[in-house]
Each structure stands twice: as C-alpha cells, then as structure tokens.
C-alpha positions as CSV (number, residue, x, y, z in Angstrom):
1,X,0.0,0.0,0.0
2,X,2.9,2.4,1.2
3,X,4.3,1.8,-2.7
4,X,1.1,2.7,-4.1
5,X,0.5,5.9,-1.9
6,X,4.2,6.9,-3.1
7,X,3.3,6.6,-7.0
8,X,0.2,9.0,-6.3
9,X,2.2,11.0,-4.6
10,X,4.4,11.4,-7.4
11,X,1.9,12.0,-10.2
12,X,0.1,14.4,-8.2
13,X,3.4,17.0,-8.0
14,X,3.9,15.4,-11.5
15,X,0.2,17.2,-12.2
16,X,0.9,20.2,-9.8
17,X,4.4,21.0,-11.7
18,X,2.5,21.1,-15.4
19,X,-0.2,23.0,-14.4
20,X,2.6,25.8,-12.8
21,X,4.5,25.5,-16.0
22,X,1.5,25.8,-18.1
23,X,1.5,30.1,-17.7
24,X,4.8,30.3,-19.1
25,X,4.1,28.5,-22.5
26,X,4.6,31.0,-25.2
27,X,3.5,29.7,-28.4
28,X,0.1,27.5,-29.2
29,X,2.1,24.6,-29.8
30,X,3.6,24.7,-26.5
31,X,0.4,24.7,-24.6
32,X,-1.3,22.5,-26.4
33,X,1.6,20.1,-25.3
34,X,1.1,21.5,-22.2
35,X,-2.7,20.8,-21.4
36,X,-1.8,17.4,-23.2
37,X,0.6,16.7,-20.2
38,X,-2.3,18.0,-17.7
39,X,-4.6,16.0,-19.2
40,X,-2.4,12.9,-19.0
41,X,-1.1,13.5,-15.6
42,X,-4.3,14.2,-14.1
43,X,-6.1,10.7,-15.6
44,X,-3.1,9.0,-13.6
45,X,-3.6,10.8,-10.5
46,X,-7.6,9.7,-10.7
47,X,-6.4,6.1,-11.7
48,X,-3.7,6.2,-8.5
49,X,-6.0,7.2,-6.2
50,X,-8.9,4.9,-7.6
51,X,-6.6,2.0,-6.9
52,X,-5.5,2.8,-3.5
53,X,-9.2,2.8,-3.1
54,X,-9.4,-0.1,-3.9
55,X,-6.8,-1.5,-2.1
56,X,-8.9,-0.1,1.0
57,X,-11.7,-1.9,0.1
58,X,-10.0,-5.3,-0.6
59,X,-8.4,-4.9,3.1
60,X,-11.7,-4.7,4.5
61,X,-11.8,-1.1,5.4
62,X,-15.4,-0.4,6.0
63,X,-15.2,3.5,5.8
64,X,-14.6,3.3,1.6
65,X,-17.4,3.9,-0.7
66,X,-17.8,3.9,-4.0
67,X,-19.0,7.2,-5.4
C-alpha cells in the first residue's frame, strides 16, 4: 500500500508541476503540449488514487465507498 501511496504522490506533484509550468508557455504549440501533459497527468492521479481505493476496500476497510 505504502508503494502505491508513493506513485500518487508522485503523479500528483507530477500534475501540480505542469499546471505551474503551463503560464509560461509562449507559443500554441507549447500549450497544447502542455494541457496534453495535464490532461495525462491528471487521468493517472484519478487512476492512483482509484486504486488505492481499492486497495482499502479489498483490506476490508469499512469506511470506503464507492461514489
């Protein structure tokens, strides 16, 4: 669990980091990258935390619903 917690850890700065650099994009090209990257990064944070969720669940952790 402690592993999984550390990956969404990471892709959450991952997602904070592109969404800071995303004001200093100065051509189209670069922010459509940009909001690509977002885009990206914040589908892995909902998947990380999803599975962690999960993991709750599977332990028998009563206080995890589903939404």
């Amino acid at each position: 669990m402690l592993h999984e917690m550390n990956r969404f850890v990471l892709a959450h700065d991952r997602y904070l980091a592109l969404d800071r650099a995303r004001t200093e994009c100065s051509n189209p090209m670069q922010r459509e990258f940009i909001h690509i990257q977002i885009l990206e990064a914040y589908l892995e944070v909902q998947y990380r935390a999803r599975h962690i969720a999960g993991l709750q669940f599977a332990e028998g952790n009563d206080y995890v619903d589903q939404n």
